[in-house]
N, C-alpha and C positions, 0 to 999 in steps of 0.2 A: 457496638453497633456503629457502622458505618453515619457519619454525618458533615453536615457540609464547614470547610472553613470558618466560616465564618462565624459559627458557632462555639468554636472552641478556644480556649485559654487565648488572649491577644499573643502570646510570643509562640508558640506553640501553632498557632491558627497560620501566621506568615511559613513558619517552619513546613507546616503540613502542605500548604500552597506549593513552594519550591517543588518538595519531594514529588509531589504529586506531576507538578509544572515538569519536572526534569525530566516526564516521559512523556509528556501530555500532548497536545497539538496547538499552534498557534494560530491563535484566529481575529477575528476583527468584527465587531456587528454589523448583520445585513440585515434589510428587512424583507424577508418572505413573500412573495405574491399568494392571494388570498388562493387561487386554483394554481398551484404546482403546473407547469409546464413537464412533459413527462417523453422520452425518450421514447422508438419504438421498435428498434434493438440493442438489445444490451450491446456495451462494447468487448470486441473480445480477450481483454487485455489493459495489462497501464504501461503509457510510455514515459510520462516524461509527470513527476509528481514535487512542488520546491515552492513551500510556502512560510507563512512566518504568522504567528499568532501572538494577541497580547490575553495573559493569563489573569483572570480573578480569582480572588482566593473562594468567594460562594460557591464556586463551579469546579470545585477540588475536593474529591470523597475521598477516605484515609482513613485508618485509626493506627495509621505506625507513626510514629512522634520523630517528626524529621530533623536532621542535624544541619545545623548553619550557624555561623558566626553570629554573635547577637547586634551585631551594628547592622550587617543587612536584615533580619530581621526584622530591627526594628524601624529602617528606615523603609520597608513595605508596608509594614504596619502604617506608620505613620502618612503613607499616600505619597511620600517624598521619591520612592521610585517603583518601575510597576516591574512584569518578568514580562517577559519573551522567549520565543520557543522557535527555530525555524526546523523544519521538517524535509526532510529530501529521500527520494527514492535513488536508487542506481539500478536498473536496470540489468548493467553488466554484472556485479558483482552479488546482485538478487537482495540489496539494503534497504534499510530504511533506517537511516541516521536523524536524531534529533539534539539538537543543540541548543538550552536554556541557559538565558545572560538574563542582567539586569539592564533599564536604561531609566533614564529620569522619566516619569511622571509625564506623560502629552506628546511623549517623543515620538516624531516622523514614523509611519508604521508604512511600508518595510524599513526596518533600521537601517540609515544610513552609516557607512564609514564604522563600522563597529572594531573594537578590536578583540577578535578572536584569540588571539595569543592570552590576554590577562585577563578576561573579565568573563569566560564561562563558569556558570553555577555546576554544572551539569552533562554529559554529553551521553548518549544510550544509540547502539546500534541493535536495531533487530534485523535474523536472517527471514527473511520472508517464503515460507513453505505454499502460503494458497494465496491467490489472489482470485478476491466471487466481486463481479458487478452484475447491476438489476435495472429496471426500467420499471419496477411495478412496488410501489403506487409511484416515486418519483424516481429519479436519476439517485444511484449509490454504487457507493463502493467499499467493500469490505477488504483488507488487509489482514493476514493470519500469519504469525510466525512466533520466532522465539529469540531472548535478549542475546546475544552473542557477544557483546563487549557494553561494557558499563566505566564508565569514572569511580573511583572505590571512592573517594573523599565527597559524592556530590550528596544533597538533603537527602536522599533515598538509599546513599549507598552505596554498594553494587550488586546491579540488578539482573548479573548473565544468568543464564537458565530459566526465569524467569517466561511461561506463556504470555503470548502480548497479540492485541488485537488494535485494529485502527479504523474507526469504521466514518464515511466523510462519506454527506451530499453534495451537488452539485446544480446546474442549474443549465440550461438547453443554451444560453446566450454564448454567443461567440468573442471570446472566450470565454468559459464555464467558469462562472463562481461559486468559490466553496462555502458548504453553508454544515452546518450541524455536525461538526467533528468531535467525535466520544474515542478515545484512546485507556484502554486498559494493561496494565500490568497486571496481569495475576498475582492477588493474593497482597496486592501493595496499593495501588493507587487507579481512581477512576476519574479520569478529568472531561469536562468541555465544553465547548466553545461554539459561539452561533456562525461564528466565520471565519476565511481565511483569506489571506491577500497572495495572490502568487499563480504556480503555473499549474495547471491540471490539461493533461492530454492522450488522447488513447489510440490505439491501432486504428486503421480507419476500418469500417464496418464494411463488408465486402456486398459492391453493386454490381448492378450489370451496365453496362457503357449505353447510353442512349442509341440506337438504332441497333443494337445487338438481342440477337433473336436466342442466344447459348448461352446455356448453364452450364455449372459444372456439378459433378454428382461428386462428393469427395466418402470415401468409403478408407478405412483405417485397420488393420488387420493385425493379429497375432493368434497362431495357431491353437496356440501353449496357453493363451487367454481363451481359448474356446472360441477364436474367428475375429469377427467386426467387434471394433471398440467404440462404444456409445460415447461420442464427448459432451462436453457440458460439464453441468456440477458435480453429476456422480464421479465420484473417486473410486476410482480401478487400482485393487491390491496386487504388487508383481511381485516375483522373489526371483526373476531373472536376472542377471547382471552380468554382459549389455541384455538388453534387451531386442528383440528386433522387431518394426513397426512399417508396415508394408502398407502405402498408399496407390501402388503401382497401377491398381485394378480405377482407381478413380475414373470417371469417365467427364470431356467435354466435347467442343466441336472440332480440335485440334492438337497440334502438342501442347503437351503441358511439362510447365518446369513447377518444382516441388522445392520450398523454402521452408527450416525447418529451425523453429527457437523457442529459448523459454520464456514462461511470465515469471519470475522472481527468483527462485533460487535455481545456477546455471547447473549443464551438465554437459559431458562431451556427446558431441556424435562425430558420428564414419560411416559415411557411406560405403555403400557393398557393391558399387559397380552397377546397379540397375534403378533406374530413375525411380523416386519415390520413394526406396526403401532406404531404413536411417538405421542404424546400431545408436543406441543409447547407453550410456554408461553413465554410471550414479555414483557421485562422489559419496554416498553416505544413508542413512537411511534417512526418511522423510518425505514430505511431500512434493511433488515437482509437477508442476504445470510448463505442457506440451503444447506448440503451436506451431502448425504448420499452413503456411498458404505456399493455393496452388495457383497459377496465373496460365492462361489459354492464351497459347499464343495468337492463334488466329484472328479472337475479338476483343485482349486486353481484359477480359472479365477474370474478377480473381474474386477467390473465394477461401474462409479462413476455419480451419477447425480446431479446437484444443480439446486436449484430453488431463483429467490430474491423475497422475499413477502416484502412487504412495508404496515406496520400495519398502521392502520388511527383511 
């Protein structure tokens, strides 16, 4: 039965912590506003994600009996030093790297001057397949992928192959505070944390320019999918490869130029010669999240749509 740290054998309980920590999120206490401030579109995407949390061992589920030295150990045990975790997305490469060290006990959070070369417990990249944000009940963001490189020597292991999810609120203030980040490994470790200290930032949400009277209608095509592609959440099964996705028909008050990326894991495009329409090419099966904004030239209004295709 799954149980928290804190609860189990003292050597064994730090043990669990790391393991757990080496995929976890790091965070820092916030305290909550009693009514949630609540976003009123989701955003369409993550830009820019590089935080750093301090780990307790109560807020670390486990029942695999993790490996570590017994000096460190026993000096978390003993409160003489605590774990740390910083967390980074790459955007280009479609990552999410985490990197768990130890530091003394009160130490400056974000770790100053750390040295990465000697003192990582732990390091875990997941390749990122879905990226879901929400507005409802508050500001979230969901994280879904899978471990793609692991440290074989850290308290967990090695954890490639491994499903892994990240799921982190956030908070309307400029800039956005992370607050409630739960981080799982399948099948190994469920950790988390009330907060985070660091960057959170997302696409901007697509407006209309003050004195502009035009919209844009953006409309998304493939024949071989049966026409218009609904974006959003639903996930669209392809088995084409490339694929080809036809925006051409969108309509505004002007020309329009068509910009075409992913949220997390990348894939190529090639244009065909005709504005709007993209070849997509899928390095692999999986999930890939599609986004493309269209910008009017005549009133600057831009507007963004993604679609997730899940190549088979």
């Amino acid at each position: 039965m799954m149980q928290p740290w804190k609860r189990i054998e003292p050597t064994v309980t730090a043990a669990i912590l790391l393991i757990t920590f080496a995929s976890a999120i790091p965070l820092v206490a916030q305290t909550a506003p009693t009514t949630p401030a609540t976003c009123t579109t989701a955003p369409p995407g993550l830009t820019t994600l590089d935080f750093e949390r301090a780990a307790t061992l109560s807020d670390i589920l486990t029942t695999v009996t993790p490996n570590l030295p017994a000096n460190e150990l026993a000096s978390i045990t003993a409160g003489a030093q605590e774990i740390r975790e910083i967390f980074v997305y790459n955007s280009q490469q479609g990552t999410v790297t985490s990197t768990v060290f130890l530091v003394a006990a009160g130490a400056t959070l974000p770790t100053l001057n750390f040295n990465f070369q000697t003192g990582v417990i732990q390091s875990t990249t997941i390749k990122v397949s879905q990226i879901l944000t929400s507005c409802s009940p508050t500001p979230s963001l969901l994280i879904i992928g899978t471990v793609s490189a692991s440290s074989t020597t850290g308290a967990f292991g090695n954890l490639t192959g491994a499903p892994a999810a990240i799921s982190i609120g956030y908070t309307t203030a400029t800039p956005p505070a992370i607050n409630n980040v739960v981080e799982v490994i399948a099948g190994t470790v469920a950790a988390y944390s009330a907060a985070g200290t660091g960057t959170l930032t997302f696409p901007a949400v697509p407006v209309v320019p003050p004195g502009s009277t035009g919209a844009i209608t953006v409309t998304v095509t493939n024949q071989q999918l049966g026409g218009t592609l609904v974006g959003g959440t639903k996930i669209v099964q392809v088995s084409q490869n490339p694929l080809l996705l036809d925006a051409s028909t969108s309509k505004g008050t002007g020309p329009l130029t068509f910009t075409w990326t992913t949220l997390g894991a990348p894939v190529n495009f090639v244009g065909t010669g005709t504005p709007g329409q993209i070849l997509v090419t899928f390095p692999s099966k999986g999930d890939f999240v599609i986004q493309l904004t269209i910008t009017d030239s005549n009133t600057g209004t831009t507007a963004t749509y993604s679609v997730i295709l899940e190549f088979t």
